[in-house]
C-alpha positions in Angstrom: -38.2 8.2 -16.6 -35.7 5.4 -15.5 -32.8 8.5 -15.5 -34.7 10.2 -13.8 -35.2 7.4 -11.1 -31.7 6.5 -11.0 -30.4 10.3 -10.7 -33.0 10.5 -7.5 -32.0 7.8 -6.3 -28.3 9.1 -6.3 -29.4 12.0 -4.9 -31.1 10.7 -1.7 -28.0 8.4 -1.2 -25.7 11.3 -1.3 -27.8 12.8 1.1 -28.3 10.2 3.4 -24.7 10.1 3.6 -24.2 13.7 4.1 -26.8 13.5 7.3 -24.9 10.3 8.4 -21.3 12.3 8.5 -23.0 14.8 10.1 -24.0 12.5 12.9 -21.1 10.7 13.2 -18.5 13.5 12.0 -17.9 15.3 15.4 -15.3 13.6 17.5 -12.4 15.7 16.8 -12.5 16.4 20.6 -12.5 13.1 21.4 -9.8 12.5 19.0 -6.2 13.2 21.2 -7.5 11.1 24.3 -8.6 8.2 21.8 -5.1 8.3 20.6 -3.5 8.6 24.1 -5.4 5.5 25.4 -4.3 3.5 21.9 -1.0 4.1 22.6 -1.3 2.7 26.3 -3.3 -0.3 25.2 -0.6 -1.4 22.1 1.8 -1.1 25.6 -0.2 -3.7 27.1 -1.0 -6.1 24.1 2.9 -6.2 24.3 2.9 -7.8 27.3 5.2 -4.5 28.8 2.7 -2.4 30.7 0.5 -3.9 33.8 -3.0 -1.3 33.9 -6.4 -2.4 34.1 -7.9 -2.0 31.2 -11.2 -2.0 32.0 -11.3 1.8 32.7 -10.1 2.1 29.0 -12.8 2.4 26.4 -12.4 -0.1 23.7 -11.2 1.8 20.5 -14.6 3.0 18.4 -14.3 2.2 14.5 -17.8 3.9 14.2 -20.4 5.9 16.5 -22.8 4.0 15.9 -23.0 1.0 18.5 -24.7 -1.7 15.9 -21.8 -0.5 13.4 -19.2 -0.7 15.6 -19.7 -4.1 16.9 -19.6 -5.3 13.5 -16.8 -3.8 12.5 -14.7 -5.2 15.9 -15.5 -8.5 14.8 -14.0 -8.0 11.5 -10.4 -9.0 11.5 -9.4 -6.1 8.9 -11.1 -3.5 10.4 -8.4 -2.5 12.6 -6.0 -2.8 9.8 -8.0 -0.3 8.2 -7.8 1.9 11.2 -3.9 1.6 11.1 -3.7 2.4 7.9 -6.1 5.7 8.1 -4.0 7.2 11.0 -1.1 6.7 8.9 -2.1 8.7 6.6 -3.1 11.3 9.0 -6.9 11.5 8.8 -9.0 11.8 11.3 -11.4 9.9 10.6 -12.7 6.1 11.5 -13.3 3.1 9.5 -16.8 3.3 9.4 -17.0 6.6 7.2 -14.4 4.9 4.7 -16.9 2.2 4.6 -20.0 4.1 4.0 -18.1 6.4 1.4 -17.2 2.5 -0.6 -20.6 1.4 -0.2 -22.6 4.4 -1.6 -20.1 4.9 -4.7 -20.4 1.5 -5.2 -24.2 1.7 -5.3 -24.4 4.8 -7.2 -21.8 3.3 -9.9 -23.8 0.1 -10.2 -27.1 2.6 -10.7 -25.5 4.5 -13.2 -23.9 2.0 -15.3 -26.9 -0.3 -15.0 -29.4 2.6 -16.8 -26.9 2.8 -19.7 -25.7 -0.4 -20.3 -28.4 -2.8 -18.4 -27.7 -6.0 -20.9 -24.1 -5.9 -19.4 -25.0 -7.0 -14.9 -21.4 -8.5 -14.4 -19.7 -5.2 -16.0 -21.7 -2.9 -14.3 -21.0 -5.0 -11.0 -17.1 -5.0 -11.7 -17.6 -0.7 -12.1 -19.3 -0.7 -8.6 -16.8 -2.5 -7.1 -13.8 -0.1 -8.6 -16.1 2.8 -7.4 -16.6 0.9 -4.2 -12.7 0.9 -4.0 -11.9 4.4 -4.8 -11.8 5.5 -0.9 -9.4 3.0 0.2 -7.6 3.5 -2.8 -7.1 7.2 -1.3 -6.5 6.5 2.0 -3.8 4.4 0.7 -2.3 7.3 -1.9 -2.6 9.7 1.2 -0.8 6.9 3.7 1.9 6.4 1.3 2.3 10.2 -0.1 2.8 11.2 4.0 5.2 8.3 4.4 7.2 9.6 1.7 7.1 12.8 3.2 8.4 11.9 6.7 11.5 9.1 4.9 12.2 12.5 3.0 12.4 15.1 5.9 13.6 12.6 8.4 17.6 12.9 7.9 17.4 16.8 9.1 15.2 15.9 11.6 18.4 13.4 12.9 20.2 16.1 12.9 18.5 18.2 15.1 18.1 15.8 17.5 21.8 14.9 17.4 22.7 18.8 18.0 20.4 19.1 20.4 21.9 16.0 22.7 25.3 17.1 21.9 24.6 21.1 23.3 23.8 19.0 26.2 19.7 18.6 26.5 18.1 15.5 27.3 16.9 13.3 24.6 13.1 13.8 25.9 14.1 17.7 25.3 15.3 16.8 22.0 12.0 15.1 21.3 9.9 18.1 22.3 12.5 20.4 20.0 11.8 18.3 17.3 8.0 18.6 17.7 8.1 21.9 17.9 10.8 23.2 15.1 10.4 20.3 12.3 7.7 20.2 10.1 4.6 17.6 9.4 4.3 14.9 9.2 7.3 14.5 11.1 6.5 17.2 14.1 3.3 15.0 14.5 4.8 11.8 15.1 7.5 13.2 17.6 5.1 15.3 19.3 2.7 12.0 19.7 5.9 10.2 21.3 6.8 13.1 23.2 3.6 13.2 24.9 3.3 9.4 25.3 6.1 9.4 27.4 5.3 13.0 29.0 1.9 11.3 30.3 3.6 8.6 31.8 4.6 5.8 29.2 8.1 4.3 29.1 9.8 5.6 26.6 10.8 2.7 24.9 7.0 1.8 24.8 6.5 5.1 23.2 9.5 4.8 20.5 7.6 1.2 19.6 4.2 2.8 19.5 6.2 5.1 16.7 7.4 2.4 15.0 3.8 1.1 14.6 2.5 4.5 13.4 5.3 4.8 10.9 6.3 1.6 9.2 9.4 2.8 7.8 12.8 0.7 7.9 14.4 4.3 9.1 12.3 4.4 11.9 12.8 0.9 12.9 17.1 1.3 13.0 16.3 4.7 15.0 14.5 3.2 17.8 16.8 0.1 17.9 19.8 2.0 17.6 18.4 4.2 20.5 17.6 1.0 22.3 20.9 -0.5 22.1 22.4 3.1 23.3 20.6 3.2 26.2 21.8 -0.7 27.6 25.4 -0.4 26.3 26.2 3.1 26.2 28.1 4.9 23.5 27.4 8.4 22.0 23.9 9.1 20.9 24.7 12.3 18.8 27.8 10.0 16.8 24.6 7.6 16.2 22.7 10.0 14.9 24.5 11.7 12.6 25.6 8.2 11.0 21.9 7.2 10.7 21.3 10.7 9.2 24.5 9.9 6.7 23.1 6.2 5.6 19.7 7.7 5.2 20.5 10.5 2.7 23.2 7.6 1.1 20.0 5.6 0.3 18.2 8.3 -1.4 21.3 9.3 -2.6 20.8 6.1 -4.5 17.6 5.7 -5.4 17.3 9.0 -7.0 20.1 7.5 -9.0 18.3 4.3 -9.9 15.0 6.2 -10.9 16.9 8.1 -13.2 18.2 4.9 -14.8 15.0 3.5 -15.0 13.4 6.6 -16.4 13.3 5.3 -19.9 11.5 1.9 -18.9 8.3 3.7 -17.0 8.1 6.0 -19.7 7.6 2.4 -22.0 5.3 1.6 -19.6 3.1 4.2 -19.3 3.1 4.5 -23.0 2.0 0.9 -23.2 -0.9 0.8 -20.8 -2.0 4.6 -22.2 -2.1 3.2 -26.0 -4.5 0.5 -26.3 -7.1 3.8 -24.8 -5.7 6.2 -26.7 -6.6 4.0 -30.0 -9.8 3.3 -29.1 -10.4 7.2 -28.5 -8.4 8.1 -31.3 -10.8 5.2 -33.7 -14.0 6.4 -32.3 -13.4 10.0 -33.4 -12.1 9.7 -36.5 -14.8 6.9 -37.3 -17.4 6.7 -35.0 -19.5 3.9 -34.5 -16.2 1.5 -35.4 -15.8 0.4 -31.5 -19.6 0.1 -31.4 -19.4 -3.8 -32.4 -18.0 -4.2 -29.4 -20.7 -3.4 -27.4 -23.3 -4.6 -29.5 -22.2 -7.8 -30.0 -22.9 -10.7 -27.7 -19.1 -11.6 -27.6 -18.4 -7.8 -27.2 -18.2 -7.4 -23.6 -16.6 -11.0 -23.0 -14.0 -9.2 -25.7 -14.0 -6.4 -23.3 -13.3 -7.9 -20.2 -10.5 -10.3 -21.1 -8.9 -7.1 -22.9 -9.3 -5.5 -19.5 -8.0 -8.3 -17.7 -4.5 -8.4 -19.7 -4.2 -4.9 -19.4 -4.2 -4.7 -15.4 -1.5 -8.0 -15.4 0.4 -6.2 -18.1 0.7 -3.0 -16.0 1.2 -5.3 -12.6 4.1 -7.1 -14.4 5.4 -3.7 -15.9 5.0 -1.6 -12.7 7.2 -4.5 -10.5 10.0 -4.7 -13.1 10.7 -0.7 -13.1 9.7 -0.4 -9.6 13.2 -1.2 -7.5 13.3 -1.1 -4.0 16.4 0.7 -2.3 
C-alpha cells in the first residue's frame, strides 16, 4: 500500500510539472527580443550606453510573477541564467528549478519507502537528485564551450581572409555567422546583430565576451580593441591569434596523452571499491547486508562515501592540467 502511495504520488508530481512547462514553456517568440534588450542593458550596467531603461522590461527568470520576484531577489539566480544561455538552452531559471525540486522530492519518496530507518541518507539521495539538472546544464555549458575553443581557430581565419579580400570587419562578422558552424555561428551572429541594431561594437564584442568566458575570446576582442585605437593590420592579428590558439591545443593534446596513464589509475580507483561490492554481493549475497542492517552500517556507509568523493576531488585536480 505505501508503494503504491509513493508511486502516485510520483506520478501526480510528474504531472504537475508537465502542466506547469506547458504553461510556462512557450516563449520561444519572445526569446530573440529578450536577448536583444540583455545585451543593451549589460551596455548600460557598464556605465557605456545612456538609454532609459524604463521602457526595457526587466529580464524574466520565470513566467510566473510570484516566481519571478523571488528568484530576482536571489543573488544566484542570474548566475544561473548566465550559465543556461551558455550552454545554449532556451530555457529560464525557473524550469531548472522546478526540474531540482521535483527529482529531489520524488528521490526522497522513493528512497524513504525502501529504506525508511535511514532519513539523513535518503535526504543526502534527494539532494543529488535535486542536483542532477544543474549538473546538466553545466555538462551542456562546458561541452558547447569546448566546442566553440575547438572550432574557433578556422573561424579566425575566415575572418582574417575576409578583411584582407577587403570587406569590412562587420561583413566579416555577418560571413562568419553565416558560413561557420554552432556554436560559433550563434555567438557571431548574436554580435553581429547587436551592433546591426544599433550597439557599439565594442559594446557588442564585450557582451560576447560575457556569453563566452573563454580566454580566446577575451585576447580577440582586446586585440581588436587595441587595433582599432593604434592601428596595425587586423588580418596579421588574426592569423597570429589563430597560430597561438591551435599552439595551445597543440599542447594540451600532448599533455593529456602524458597523463593518460594517471586518469586511467583514477578511474580504476574510484570504479573498484563499487565494483567489489557488486562483485561480493553476487558471488555471496547477503555479505554486504551487515551493512545496512547494522546500526553502525549506514554511519560506515557514509564516511566510506565521503572519502570516496575527496579521493576522486584530489585525483581529478592532480591529472586535470590546465593549458
Amino acid at each position: 500500500m505505501a508503494l503504491t502511495v509513493a508511486l502516485l504520488t510520483f506520478l501526480a508530481a510528474v504531472i504537475v510539472l508537465g502542466a506547469i512547462w506547458l504553461l510556462v514553456g512557450k516563449e520561444k517568440s519572445h526569446e530573440v527580443l529578450r536577448q536583444r534588450m540583455d545585451a543593451v542593458r549589460k551596455a548600460e550596467r557598464r556605465g557605456e550606453v545612456s538609454l532609459d531603461l524604463k521602457l526595457i522590461r526587466d529580464e524574466l527568470y520565470s513566467s510566473v510573477p510570484l516566481f519571478n520576484r523571488l528568484l530576482m531577489r536571489l543573488s544566484w539566480s542570474g548566475k544561473l541564467q548566465d550559465y543556461i544561455l551558455q550552454a545554449g538552452m532556451n530555457t529560464r531559471p525557473a524550469k531548472i528549478i522546478l526540474w531540482s525540486g521535483v527529482l529531489g522530492a520524488a528521490a526522497y519518496i522513493l528512497f524513504a519507502h525502501f529504506f525508511y530507518h535511514y532519513a539523513l541518507v535518503g535526504i543526502a539521495v534527494g539532494i543529488l537528485a535535486a542536483m542532477a539538472p544543474i549538473a546538466f546544464v553545466m555538462f551542456k555549458r562546458r561541452l558547447r564551450l569546448r566546442q566553440f575553443e575547438e572550432r574557433f581557430p578556422e573561424t579566425l581565419d575566415l575572418l582574417g581572409r575576409a578583411v584582407r579580400a577587403g570587406h569590412a570587419f562587420t561583413t566579416g562578422l555577418e560571413m562568419v555567422s553565416k558560413e561557420s558552424p554552432e556554436p560559433v555561428a550563434g555567438e557571431f551572429r548574436k554580435t553581429f546583430e547587436e551592433q546591426n541594431f544599433g550597439l557599439p561594437l565594442r559594446d557588442a564584442l564585450i557582451n560576447m565576451t560575457e556569453r563566452v568566458p573563454l580566454v580566446d575570446v577575451r585576447f580577440f576582442v582586446t586585440a581588436l580593441m587595441v587595433q582599432k585605437e593604434t592601428g596595425g593590420n587586423l588580418a596579421e592579428i588574426l592569423d597570429e591569434l589563430a597560430r597561438v590558439i591551435r599552439d595551445r591545443f597543440r599542447i594540451y593534446r600532448e599533455v593529456k596523452i602524458k597523463t593518460a596513464q594517471g586518469r586511467l589509475t583514477a578511474m580504476i580507483l574510484v570504479c573498484l571499491p563499487l565494483a567489489m561490492m557488486l562483485i561480493l554481493e553476487v558471488l555471496n549475497p547477503g555479505y554486504m547486508s551487515v551493512l545496512f542492517k547494522d546500526p553502525l552500517g549506514p554511519t560506515i556507509l557514509g564516511v566510506a562515501a565521503a572519502a570516496q568523493v575527496l579521493g576522486s576531488l584530489i585525483l581529478w585536480k592532480i591529472v586535470n592540467i590546465e593549458v
